[in-house]
C-alpha positions as a Markdown table, in Angstrom:
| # | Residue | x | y | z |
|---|---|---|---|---|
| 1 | Unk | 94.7 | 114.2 | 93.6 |
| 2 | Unk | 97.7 | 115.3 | 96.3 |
| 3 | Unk | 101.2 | 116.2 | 95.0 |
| 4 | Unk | 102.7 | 112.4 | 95.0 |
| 5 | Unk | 99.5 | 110.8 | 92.8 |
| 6 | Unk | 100.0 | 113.8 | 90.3 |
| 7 | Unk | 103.9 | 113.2 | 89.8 |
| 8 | Unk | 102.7 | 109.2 | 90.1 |
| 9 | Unk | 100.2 | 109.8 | 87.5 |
| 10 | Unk | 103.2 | 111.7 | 84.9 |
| 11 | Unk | 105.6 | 108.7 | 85.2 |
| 12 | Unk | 102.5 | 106.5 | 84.3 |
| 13 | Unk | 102.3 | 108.1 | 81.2 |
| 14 | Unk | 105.7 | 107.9 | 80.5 |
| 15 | Unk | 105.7 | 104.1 | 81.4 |
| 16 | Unk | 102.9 | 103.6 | 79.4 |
| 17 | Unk | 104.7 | 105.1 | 76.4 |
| 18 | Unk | 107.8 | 102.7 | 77.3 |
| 19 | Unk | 105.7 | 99.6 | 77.3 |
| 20 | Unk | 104.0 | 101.1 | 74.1 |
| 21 | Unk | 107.3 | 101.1 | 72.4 |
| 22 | Unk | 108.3 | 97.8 | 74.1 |
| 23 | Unk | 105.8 | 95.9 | 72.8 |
| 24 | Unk | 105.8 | 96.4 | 69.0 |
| 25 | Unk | 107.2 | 93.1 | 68.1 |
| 26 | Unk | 104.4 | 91.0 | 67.6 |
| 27 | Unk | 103.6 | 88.0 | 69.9 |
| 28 | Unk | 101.4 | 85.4 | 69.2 |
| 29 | Unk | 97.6 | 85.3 | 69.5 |
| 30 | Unk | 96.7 | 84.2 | 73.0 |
| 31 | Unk | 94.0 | 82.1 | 73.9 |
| 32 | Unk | 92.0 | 85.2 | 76.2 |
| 33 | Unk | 93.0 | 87.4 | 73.0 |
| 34 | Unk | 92.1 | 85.4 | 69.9 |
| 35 | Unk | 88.6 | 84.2 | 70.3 |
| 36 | Unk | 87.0 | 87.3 | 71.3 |
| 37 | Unk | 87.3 | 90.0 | 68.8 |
| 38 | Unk | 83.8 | 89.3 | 67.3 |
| 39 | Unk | 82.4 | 90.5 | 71.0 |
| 40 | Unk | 83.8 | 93.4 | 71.2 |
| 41 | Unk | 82.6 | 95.8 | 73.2 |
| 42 | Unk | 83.0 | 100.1 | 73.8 |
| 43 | Unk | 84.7 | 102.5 | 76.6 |
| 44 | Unk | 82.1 | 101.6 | 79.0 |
| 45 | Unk | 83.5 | 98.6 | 80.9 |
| 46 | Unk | 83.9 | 97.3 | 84.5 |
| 47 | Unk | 87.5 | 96.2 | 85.5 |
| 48 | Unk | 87.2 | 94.1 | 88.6 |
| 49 | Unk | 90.5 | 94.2 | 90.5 |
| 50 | Unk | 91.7 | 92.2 | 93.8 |
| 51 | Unk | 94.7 | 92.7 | 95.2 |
| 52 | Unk | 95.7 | 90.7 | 97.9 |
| 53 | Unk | 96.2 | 92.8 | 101.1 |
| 54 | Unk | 97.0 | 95.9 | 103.3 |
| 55 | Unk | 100.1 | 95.1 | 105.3 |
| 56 | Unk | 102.5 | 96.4 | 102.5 |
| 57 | Unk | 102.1 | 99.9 | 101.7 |
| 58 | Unk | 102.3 | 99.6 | 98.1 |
| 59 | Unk | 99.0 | 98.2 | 97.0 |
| 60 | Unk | 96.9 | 101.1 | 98.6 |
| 61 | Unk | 99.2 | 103.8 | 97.6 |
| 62 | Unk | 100.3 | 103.2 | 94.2 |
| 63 | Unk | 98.5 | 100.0 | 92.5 |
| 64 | Unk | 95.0 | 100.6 | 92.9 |
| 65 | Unk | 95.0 | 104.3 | 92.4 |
| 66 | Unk | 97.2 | 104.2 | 89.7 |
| 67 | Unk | 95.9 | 101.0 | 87.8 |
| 68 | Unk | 92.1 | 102.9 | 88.4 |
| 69 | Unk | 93.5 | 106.0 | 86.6 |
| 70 | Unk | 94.9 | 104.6 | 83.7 |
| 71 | Unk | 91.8 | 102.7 | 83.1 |
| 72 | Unk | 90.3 | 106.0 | 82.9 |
| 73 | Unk | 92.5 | 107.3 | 80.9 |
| 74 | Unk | 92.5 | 104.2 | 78.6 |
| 75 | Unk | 88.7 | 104.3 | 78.2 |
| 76 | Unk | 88.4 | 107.7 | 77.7 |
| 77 | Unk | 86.8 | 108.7 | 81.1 |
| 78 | Unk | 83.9 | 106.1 | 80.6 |
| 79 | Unk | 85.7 | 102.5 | 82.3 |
| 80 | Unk | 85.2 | 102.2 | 86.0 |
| 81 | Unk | 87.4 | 99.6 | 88.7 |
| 82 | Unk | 85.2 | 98.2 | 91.4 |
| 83 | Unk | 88.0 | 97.1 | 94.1 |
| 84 | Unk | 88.7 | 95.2 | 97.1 |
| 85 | Unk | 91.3 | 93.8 | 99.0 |
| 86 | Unk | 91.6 | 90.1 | 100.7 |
| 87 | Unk | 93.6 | 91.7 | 103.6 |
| 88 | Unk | 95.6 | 88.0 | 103.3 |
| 89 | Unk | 92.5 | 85.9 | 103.7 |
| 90 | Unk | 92.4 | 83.3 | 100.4 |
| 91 | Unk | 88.3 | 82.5 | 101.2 |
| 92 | Unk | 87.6 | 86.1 | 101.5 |
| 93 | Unk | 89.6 | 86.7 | 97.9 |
| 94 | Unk | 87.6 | 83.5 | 96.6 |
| 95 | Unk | 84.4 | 85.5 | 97.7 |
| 96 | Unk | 85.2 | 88.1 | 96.0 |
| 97 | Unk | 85.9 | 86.7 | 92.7 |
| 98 | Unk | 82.6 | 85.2 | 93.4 |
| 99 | Unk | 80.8 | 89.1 | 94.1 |
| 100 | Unk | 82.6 | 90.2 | 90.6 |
| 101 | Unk | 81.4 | 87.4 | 88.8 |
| 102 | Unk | 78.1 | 87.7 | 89.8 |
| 103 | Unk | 78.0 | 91.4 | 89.1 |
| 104 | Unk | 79.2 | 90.8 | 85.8 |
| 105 | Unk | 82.6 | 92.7 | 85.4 |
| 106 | Unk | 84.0 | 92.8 | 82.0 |
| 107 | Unk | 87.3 | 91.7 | 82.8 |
| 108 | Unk | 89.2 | 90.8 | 86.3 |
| 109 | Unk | 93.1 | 91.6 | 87.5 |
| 110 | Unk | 93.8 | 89.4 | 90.5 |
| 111 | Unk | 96.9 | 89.6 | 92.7 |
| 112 | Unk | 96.4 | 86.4 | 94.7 |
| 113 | Unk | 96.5 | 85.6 | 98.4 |
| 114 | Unk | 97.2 | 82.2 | 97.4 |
| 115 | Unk | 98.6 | 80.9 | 94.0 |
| 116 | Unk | 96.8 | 77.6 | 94.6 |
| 117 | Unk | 93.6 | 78.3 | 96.3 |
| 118 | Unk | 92.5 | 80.9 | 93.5 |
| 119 | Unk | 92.3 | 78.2 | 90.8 |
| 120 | Unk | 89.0 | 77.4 | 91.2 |
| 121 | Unk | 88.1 | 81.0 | 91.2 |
| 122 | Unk | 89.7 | 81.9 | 88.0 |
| 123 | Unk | 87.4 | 78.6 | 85.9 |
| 124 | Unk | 84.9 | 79.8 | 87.3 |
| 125 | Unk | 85.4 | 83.9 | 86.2 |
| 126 | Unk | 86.6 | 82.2 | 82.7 |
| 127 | Unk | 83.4 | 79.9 | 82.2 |
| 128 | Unk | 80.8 | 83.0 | 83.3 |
| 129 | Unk | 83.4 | 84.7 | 80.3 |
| 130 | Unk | 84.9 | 86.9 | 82.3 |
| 131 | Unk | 88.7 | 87.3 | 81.1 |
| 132 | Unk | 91.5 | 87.1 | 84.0 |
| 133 | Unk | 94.9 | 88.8 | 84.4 |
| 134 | Unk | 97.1 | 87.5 | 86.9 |
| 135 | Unk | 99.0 | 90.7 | 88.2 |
| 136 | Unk | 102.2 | 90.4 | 90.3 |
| 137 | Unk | 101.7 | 86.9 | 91.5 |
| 138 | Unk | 101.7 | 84.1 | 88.8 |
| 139 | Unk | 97.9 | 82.5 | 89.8 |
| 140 | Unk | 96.6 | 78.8 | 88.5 |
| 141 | Unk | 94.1 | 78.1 | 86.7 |
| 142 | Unk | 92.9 | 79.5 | 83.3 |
| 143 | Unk | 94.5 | 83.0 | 83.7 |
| 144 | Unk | 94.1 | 85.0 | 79.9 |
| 145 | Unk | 97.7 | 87.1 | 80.6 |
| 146 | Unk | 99.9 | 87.9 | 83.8 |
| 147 | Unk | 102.3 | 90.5 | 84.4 |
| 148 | Unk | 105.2 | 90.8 | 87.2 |
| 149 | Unk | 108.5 | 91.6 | 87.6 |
| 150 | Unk | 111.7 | 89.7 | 87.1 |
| 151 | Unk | 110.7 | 87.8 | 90.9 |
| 152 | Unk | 113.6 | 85.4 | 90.8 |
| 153 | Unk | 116.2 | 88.4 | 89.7 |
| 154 | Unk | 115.1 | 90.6 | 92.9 |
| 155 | Unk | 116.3 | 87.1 | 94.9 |
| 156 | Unk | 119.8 | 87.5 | 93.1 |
| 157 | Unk | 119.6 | 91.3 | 93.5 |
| 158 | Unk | 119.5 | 91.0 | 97.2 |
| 159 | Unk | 122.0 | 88.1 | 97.3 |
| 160 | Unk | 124.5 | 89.9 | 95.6 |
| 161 | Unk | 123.8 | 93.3 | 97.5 |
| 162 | Unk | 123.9 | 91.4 | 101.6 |
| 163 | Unk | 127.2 | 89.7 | 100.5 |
| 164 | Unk | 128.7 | 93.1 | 98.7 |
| 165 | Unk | 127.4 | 94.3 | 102.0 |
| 166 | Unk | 129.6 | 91.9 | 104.1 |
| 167 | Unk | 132.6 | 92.1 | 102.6 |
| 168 | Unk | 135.7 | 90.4 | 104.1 |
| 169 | Unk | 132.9 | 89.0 | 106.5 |
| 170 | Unk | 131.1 | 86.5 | 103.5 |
| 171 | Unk | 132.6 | 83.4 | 104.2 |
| 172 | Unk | 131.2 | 79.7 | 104.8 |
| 173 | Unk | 131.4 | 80.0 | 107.8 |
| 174 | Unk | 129.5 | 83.7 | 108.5 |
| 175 | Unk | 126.2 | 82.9 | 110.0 |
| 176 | Unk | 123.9 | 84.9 | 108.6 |
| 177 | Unk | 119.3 | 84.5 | 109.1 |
| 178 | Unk | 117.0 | 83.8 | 105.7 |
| 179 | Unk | 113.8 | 85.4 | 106.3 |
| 180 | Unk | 111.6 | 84.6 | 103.5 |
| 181 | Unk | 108.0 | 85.2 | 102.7 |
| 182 | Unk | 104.7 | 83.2 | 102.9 |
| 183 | Unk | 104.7 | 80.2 | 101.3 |
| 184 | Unk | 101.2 | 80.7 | 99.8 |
| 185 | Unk | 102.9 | 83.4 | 97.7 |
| 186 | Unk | 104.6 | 81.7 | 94.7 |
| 187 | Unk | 106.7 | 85.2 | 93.8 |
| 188 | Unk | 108.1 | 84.1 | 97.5 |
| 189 | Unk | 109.6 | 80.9 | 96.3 |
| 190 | Unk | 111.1 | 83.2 | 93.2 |
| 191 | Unk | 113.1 | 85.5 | 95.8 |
| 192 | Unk | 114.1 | 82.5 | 97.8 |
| 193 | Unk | 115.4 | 80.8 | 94.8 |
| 194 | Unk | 117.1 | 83.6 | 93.3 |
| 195 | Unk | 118.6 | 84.6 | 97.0 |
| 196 | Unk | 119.8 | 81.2 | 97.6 |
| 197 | Unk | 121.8 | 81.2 | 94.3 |
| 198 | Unk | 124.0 | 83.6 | 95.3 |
| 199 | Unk | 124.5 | 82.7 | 99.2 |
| 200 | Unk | 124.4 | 79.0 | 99.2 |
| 201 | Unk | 128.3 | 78.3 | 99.8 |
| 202 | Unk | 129.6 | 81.3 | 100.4 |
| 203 | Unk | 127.8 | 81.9 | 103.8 |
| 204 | Unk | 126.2 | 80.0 | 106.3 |
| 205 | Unk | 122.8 | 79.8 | 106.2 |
| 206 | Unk | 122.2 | 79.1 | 109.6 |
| 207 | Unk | 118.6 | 79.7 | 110.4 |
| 208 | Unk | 115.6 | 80.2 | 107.9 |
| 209 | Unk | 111.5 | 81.0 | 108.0 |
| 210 | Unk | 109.4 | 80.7 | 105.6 |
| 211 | Unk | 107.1 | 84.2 | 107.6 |
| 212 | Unk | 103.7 | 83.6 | 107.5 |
| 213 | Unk | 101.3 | 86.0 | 105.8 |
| 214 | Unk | 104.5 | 88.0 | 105.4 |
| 215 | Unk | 103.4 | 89.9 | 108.6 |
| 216 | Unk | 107.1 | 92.2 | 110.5 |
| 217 | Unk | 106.0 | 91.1 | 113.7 |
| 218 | Unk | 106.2 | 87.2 | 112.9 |
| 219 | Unk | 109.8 | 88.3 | 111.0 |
| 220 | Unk | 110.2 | 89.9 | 114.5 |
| 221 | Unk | 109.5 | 86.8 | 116.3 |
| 222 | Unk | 111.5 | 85.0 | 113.9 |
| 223 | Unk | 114.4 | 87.2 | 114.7 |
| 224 | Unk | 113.9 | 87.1 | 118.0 |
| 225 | Unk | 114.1 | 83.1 | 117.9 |
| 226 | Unk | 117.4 | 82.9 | 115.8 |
| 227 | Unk | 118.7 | 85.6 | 117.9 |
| 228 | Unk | 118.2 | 83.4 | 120.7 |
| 229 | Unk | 119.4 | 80.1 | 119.3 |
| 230 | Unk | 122.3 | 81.4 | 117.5 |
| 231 | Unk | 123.8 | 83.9 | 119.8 |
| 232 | Unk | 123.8 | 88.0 | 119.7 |
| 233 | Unk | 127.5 | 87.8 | 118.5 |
| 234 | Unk | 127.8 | 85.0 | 115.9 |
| 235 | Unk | 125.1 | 86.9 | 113.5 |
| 236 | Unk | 127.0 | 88.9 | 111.0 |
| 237 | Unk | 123.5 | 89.4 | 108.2 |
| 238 | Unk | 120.1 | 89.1 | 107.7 |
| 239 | Unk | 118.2 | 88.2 | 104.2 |
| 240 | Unk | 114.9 | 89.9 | 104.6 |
| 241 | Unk | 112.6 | 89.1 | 102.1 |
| 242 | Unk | 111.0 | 92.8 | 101.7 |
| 243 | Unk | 110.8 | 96.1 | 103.5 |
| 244 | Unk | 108.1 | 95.4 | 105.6 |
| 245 | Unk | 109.6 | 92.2 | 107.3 |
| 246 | Unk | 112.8 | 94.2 | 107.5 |
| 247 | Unk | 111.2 | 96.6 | 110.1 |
| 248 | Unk | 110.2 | 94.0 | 112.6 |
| 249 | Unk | 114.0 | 92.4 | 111.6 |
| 250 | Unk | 115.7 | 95.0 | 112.4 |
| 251 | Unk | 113.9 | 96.3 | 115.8 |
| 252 | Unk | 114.9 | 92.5 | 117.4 |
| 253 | Unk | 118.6 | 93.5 | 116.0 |
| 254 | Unk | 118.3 | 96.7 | 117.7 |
| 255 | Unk | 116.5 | 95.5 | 121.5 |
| 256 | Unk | 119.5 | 92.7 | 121.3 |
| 257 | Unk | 122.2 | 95.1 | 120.2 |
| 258 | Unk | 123.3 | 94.1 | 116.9 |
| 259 | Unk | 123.8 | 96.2 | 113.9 |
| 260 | Unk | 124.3 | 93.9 | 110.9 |
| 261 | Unk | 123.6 | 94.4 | 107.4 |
| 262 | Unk | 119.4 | 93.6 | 106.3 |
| 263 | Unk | 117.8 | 93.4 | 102.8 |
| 264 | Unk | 114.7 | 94.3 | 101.8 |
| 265 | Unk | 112.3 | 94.8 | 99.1 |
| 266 | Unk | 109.3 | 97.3 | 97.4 |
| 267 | Unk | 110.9 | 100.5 | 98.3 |
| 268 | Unk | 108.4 | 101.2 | 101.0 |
| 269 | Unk | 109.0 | 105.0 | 102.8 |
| 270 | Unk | 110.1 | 103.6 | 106.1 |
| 271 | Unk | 112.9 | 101.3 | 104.1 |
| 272 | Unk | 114.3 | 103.9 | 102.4 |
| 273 | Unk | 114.5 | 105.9 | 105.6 |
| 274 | Unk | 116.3 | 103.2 | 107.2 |
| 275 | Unk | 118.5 | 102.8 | 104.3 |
| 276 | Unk | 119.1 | 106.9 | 104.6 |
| 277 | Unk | 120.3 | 106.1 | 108.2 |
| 278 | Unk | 122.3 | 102.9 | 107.9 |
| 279 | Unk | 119.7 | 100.5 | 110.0 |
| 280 | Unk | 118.7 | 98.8 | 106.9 |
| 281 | Unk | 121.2 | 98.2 | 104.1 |
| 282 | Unk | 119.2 | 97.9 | 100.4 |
| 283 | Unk | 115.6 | 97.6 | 99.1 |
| 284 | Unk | 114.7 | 96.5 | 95.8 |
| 285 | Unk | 112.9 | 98.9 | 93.8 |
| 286 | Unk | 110.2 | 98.3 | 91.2 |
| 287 | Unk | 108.8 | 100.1 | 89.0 |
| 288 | Unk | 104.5 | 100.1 | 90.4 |
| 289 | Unk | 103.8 | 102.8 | 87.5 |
| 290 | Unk | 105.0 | 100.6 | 85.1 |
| 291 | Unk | 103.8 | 97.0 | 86.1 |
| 292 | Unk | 100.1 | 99.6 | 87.1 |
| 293 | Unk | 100.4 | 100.6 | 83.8 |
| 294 | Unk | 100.6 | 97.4 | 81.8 |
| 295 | Unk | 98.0 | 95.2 | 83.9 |
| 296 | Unk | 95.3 | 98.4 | 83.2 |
| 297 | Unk | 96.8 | 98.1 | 79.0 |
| 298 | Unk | 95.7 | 94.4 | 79.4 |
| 299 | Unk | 92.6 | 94.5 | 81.1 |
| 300 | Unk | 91.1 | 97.3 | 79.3 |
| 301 | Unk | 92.3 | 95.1 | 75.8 |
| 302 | Unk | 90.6 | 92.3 | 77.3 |
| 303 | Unk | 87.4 | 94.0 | 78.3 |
| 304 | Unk | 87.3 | 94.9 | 75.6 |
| 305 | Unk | 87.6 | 92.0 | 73.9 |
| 306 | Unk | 90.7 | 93.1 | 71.7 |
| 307 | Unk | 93.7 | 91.0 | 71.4 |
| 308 | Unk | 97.3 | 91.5 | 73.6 |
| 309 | Unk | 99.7 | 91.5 | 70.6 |
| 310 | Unk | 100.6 | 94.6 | 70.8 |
| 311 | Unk | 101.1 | 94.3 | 74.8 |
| 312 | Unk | 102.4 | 91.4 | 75.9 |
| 313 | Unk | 106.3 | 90.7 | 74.7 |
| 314 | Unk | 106.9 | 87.3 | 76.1 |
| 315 | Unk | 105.3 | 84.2 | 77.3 |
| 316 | Unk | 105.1 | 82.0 | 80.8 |
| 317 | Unk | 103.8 | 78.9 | 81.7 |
| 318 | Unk | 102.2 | 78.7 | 85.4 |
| 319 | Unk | 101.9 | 75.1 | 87.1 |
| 320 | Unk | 98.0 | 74.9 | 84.9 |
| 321 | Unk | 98.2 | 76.9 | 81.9 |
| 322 | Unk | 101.1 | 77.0 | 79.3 |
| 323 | Unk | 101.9 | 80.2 | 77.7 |
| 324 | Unk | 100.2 | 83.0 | 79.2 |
| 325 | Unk | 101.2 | 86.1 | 77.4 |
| 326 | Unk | 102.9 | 88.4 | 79.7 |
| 327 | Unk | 104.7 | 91.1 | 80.5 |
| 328 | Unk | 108.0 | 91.3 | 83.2 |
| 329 | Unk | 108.8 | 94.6 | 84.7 |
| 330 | Unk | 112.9 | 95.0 | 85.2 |
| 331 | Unk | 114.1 | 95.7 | 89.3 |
| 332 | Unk | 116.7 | 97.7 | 90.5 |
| 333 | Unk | 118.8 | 97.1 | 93.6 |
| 334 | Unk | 117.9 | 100.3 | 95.6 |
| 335 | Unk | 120.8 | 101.8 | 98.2 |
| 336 | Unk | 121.7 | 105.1 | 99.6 |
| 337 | Unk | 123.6 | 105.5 | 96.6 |
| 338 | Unk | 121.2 | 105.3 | 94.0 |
| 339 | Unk | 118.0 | 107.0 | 95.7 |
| 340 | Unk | 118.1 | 110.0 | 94.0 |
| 341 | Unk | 117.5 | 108.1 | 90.5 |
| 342 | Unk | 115.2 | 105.9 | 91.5 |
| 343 | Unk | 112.1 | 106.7 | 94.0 |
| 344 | Unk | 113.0 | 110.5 | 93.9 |
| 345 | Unk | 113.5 | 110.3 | 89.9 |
| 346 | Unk | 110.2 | 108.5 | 89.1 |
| 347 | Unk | 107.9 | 110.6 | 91.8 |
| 348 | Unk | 107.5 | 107.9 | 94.3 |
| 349 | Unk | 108.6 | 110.1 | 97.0 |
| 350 | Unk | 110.3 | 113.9 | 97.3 |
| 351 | Unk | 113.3 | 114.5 | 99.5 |
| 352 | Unk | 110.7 | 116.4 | 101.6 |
| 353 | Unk | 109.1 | 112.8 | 102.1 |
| 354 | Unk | 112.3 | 110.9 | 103.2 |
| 355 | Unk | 114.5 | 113.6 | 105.1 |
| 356 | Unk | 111.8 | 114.7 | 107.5 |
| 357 | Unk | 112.7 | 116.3 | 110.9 |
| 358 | Unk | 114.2 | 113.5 | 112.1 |
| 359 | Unk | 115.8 | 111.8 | 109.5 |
| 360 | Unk | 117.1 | 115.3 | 107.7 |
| 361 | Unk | 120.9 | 114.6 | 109.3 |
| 362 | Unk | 121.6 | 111.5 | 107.7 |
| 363 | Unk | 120.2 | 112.5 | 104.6 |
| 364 | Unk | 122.6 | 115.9 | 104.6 |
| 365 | Unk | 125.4 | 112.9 | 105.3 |
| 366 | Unk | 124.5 | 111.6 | 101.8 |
| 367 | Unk | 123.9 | 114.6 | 99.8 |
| 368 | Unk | 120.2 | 114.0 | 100.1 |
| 369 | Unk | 118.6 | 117.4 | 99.6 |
């Protein structure tokens, strides 16, 4: 395990402490909880996870190594995860429900491609009796439990943080570009909602994509586009639904010549690097050890066939299944002034990781050493 999974693994444990603590107020028995403690089973399970792809950094460098270690930790070295990733295709996801079902896994986590499309996969999972959480992404269908963080609160976050960001400059008439996520993502319409909240009046909206498959170089053609139609000068911010977007953002600002404020979102390395040098203005960061740490506390409950009382501390209601106990992670709006205590504090990265060679002057600039 290299330096940055072992630091990883020690703020897991503390997280799954927190959400130890967290959770003693009883909640009510949940359907996936309730009905299955005459079944229930040893150590020795199979947790089928899915997340949804590769194009953001997080799910490959924090999620699945994390959520696969606390399973072993949780099941005293004898649980397993059998993985795979959709890389954004929602038939390749559905075909690999389909692989875990028929190789029997005790319980599933899914992060879904698309909200909508996975429905059928999750009845079908349920009626082979195969328990489902929904992890980051609220899926349809018979999900057993779901766990996220507050999706509509990192849309304010970022609201609040681009027009703090403008200044004198937020004003009705400030143009400024949306660039949301993919529309088969329902967390997208969360940040979109939450964004719009706090912008919808006081700047001017002018241009706004929905990016498909939440890929930087559509955001860059995006950019490039509302560049184009709305003039180099009259753009004075960009809402950028996450860090990844961001990039491909703010490379169309810099081949035109602009240098405006940009949002972003997951903390990724090269977003906090930009936010080290000015290019990019705030990220929202999450907490992956934590929200890692309760979907592996719920699956391992449900393979196990235990109930979540002791785990989840709330209740939501997706478009097919009314309350689904669940869990919601808290965010934090993530600037150059607040590194130090969040990504450096809970081991996502050193200082050695951000300030490389050629990012080690700006971080001197902001006490970043």
């Amino acid at each position: 395990m290299n330096t940055r999974m072992r630091r990883a693994a020690v703020v897991v444990a503390a997280g799954a402490m927190a959400v130890s603590l967290a959770a003693c107020g009883s909640a009510k028995e949940s359907k996936g909880g309730s009905d299955t403690s005459s079944s229930k089973k040893g150590d020795a399970i199979t947790v089928g996870l899915l997340l949804p792809e590769n194009q953001t950094a997080r799910y490959e460098k924090f999620d699945y190594p994390i959520i696969k270690k606390q399973v072993a930790d949780l099941t005293n070295g004898k649980g397993k995860v059998v993985y795979s990733n959709a890389k954004q295709d929602a038939t390749t996801q559905s075909q690999q429900v389909d692989t875990m079902v028929t190789n029997k896994v005790d319980v599933l986590i899914v992060d879904a491609v698309d909200s909508k499309a996975i429905a059928n996969s999750v009845k079908k999972a349920k009626d082979a009796g195969i328990p489902v959480v929904a992890y980051d992404r609220l899926a349809e269908g018979p999900i057993d439990a779901y766990t996220s963080f507050d999706n509509e609160e990192v849309g304010h976050a970022q609201g609040k943080a681009l027009l703090k960001a403008l200044g004198s400059k937020a004003k009705p008439s400030a143009k400024i570009v949306m660039m949301n996520g993919a529309i088969t993502d329902p967390n997208a319409a969360f940040f979109k909602k939450g964004a719009l909240a706090e912008l919808k009046g006081k700047v001017d909206i002018a241009k706004s994509y929905d990016t498909k498959e939440w890929k930087p170089e559509n955001a860059n053609a995006n950019m490039e586009g509302a560049i184009s139609a709305l003039g180099k000068k009259n753009i004075v911010g960009v809402y950028s639904a996450n860090d990844g977007m961001a990039g491909g953002i703010i490379q169309a600002l810099k081949s035109a010549g602009i240098s405006v404020p940009v949002t972003g979102q997951d903390a990724e390395l090269a977003g906090v690097q930009r936010i080290v040098t000015g290019d990019q203005y705030m990220s929202v960061y999450k907490s992956y050890p934590q929200e890692a740490t309760v979907v592996a506390k719920m699956a391992v409950a449900l393979g196990k066939g235990e109930k979540l009382d002791s785990i989840a501390t709330s209740k939501v209601d997706s478009a097919t299944t009314k309350q689904v106990p669940s869990v919601i992670v808290p965010v934090i709006s993530l600037t150059k002034d607040n590194i130090k205590d969040t990504v450096i504090k809970e081991g996502f990265y050193t200082v050695a990781d951000i300030c490389t060679a050629k990012y080690k002057k700006a971080c001197d600039s902001i006490g970043l050493k």
